[in-house]
C-alpha positions as CSV (number, residue, x, y, z in Angstrom):
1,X,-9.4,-0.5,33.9
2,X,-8.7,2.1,31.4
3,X,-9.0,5.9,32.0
4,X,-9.1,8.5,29.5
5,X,-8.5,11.5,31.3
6,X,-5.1,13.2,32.5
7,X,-5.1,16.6,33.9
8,X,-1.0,17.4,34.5
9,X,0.3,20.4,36.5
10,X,3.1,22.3,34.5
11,X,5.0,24.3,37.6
12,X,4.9,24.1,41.1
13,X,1.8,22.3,43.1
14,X,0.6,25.4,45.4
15,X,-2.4,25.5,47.5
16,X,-4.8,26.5,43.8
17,X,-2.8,23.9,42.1
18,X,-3.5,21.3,44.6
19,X,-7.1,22.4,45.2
20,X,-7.9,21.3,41.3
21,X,-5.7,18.5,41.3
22,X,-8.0,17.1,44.3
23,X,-11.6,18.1,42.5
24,X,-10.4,16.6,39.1
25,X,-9.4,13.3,40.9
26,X,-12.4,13.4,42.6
27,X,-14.4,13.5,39.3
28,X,-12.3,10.8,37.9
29,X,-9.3,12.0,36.7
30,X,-6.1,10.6,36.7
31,X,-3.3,13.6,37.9
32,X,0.0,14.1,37.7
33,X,2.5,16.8,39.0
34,X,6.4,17.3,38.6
35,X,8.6,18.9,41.3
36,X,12.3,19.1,42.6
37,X,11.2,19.1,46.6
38,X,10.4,15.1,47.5
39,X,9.4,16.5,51.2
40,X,6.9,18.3,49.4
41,X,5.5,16.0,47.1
42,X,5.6,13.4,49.5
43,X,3.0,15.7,51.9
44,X,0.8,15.8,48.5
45,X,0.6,12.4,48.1
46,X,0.2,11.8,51.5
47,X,-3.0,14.2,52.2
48,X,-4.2,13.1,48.8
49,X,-4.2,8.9,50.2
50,X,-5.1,10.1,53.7
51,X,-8.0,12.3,52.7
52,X,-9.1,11.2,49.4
53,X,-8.3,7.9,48.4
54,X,-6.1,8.8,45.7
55,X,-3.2,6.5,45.5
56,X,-0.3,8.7,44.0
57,X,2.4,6.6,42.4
58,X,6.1,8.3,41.9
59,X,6.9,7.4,38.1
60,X,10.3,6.2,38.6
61,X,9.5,4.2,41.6
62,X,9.0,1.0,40.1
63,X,12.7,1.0,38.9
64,X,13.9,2.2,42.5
65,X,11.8,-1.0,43.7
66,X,13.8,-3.2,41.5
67,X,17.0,-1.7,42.2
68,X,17.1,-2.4,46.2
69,X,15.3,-5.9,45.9
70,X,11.5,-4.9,47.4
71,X,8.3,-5.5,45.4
72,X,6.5,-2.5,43.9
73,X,3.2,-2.1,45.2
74,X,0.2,-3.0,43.2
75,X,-1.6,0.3,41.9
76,X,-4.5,-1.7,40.1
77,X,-6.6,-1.8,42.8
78,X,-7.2,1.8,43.0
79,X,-9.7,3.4,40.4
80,X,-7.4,7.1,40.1
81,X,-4.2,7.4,39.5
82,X,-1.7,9.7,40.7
83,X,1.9,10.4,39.6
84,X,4.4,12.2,40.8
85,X,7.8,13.2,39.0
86,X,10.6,14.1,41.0
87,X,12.3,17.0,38.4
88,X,13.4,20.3,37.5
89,X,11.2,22.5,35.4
90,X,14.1,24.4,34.4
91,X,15.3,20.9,32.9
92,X,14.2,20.1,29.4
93,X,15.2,16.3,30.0
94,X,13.2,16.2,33.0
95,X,9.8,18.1,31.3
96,X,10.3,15.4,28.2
97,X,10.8,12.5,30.4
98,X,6.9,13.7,32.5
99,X,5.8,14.6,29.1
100,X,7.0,11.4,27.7
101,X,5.5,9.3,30.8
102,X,2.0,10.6,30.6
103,X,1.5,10.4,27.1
104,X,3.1,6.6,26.7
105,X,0.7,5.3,29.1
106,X,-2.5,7.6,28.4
107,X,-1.9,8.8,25.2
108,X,-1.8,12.2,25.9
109,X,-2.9,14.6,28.4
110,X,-6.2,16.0,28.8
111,X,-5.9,19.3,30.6
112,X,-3.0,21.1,31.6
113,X,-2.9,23.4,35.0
114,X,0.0,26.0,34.0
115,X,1.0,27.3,37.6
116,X,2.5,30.4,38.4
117,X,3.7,30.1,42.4
């Protein structure tokens, strides 16, 4: 399957944040959000599988798969993607490596959610 449209937050997922996220997946698009709290983010992607179907893969966790031995789990069968980053906004290695991730497998991104919280 190919999608064409990526809506990435740039900031912190609040409660707005995560309210768009939700109604853009559920219109098809693919999202994507970057944060240094993994307890958090891993309560996003939780409610996002629980609730809405919308399988939310971490980028880098593919290569933490390989590294202790287990098999990634297939994403294909799922018709929206989700990513999640684990990084520092303050960190320009961390915003290019997002950046870098969403545009190398999409081509670019669509919209872009600027938060403020």
């Amino acid at each position: 399957m190919e999608w064409s449209k990526v809506c990435a937050i740039m900031g912190r997922v609040g409660d707005k944040e995560l309210k768009a996220l939700i109604q853009l997946a559920k219109e098809g698009w693919n999202i994507a959000f970057m944060d240094t709290d993994k307890a958090a983010a891993a309560g996003i992607k939780k409610e996002l599988n629980d609730k809405y179907g919308i399988k939310v893969r971490i980028v880098n966790e593919v290569r933490q798969n390989e590294d202790n031995g287990s098999e990634p789990e297939d994403y294909d069968e799922y018709d929206i993607e989700g990513f999640f980053y684990n990084g520092s906004w303050e960190d320009d290695e961390d915003v290019d490596i997002y950046r870098g991730f969403l545009e190398g497998k999409y081509g670019g991104i669509d919209y872009i959610i600027e938060s403020t919280t």
